[in-house]
N, C-alpha and C positions, 0 to 999 in steps of 0.2 A: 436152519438159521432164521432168527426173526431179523427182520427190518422193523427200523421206527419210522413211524410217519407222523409229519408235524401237520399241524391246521395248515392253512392256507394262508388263512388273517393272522398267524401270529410271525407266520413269516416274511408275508409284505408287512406290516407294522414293523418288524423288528429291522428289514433292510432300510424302508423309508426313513430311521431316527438313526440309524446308521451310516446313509447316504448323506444326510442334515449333518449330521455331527461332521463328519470328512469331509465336507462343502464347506462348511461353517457357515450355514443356513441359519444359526439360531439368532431368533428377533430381537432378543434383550441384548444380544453383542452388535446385532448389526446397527440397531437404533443406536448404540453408546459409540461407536464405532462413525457413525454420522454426524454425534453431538460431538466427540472431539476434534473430527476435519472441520466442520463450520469454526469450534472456536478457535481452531486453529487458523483456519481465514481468516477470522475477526482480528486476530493478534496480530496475524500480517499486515493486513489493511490498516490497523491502528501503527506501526510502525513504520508502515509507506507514508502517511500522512504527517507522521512526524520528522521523516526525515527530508522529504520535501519542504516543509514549511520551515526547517534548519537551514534548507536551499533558499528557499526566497529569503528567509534572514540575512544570509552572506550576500546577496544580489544588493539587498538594501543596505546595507554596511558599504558597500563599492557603489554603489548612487552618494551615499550619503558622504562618503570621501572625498569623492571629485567636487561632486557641491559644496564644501569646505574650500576646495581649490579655489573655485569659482568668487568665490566673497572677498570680497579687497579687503587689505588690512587695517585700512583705516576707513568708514562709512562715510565721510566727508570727500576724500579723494575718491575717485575712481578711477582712478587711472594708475593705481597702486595695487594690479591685480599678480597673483604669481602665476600666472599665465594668461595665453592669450585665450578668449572662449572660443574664437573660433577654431582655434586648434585643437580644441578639445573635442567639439561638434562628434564627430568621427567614433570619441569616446563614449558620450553620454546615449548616443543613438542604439551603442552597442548595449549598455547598460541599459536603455532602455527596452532592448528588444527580448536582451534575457531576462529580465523581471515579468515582463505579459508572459511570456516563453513560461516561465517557473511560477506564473500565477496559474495559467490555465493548466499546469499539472497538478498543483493542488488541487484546485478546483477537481479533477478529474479524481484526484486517489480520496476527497472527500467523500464524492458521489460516489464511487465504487465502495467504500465504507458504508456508508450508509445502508446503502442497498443488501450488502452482508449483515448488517445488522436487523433491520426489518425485513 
């Protein structure tokens, strides 16, 4: 009975691109594979920015309301307000605190974009 006998080199080469393939070691998929999670971050990041910045809109829409409240009806009287300010106080502090609140997230999911980007 013969036996076959292979090289040595052709059979570390042939497990080595065997062992790659099964791994999925290969450089052209891993690099493509790293270009679509980044842009895939990018997309993220550019839709956290937008939807925060939708957020400080409404914030400012709810400042911009009560401040309507605030203005007399007539700019000659003052004393023809539809409510009292100081009643409001309470309100406008609160709307105050969620706009800094909903600016410094922007702010934040900007620079997080950014940073993705470059």
């Amino acid at each position: 009975m013969a036996k076959t006998v292979q090289s040595a080199g052709t059979t570390s080469a042939k497990s080595k691109t065997t062992k790659r393939k099964v791994a999925g070691d290969n450089p052209a998929t891993s690099a493509e594979t790293k270009k679509q999670a980044r842009q895939k971050a990018i997309s993220s990041a550019a839709l956290l920015v937008e939807d925060e910045f939708n957020n400080l809109r409404w914030a400012q829409g709810a400042y911009g309301c009560v401040h309507t409240f605030l203005k007399p009806l007539d700019m000659m009287n003052v004393e023809e307000y539809l409510g009292e300010p100081r009643e409001l106080t309470a309100l406008m502090e609160l709307i105050n605190a969620e706009m800094g609140r909903r600016i410094r997230t922007l702010e934040k999911a900007i620079h997080a974009a950014r940073e993705l980007i470059h």
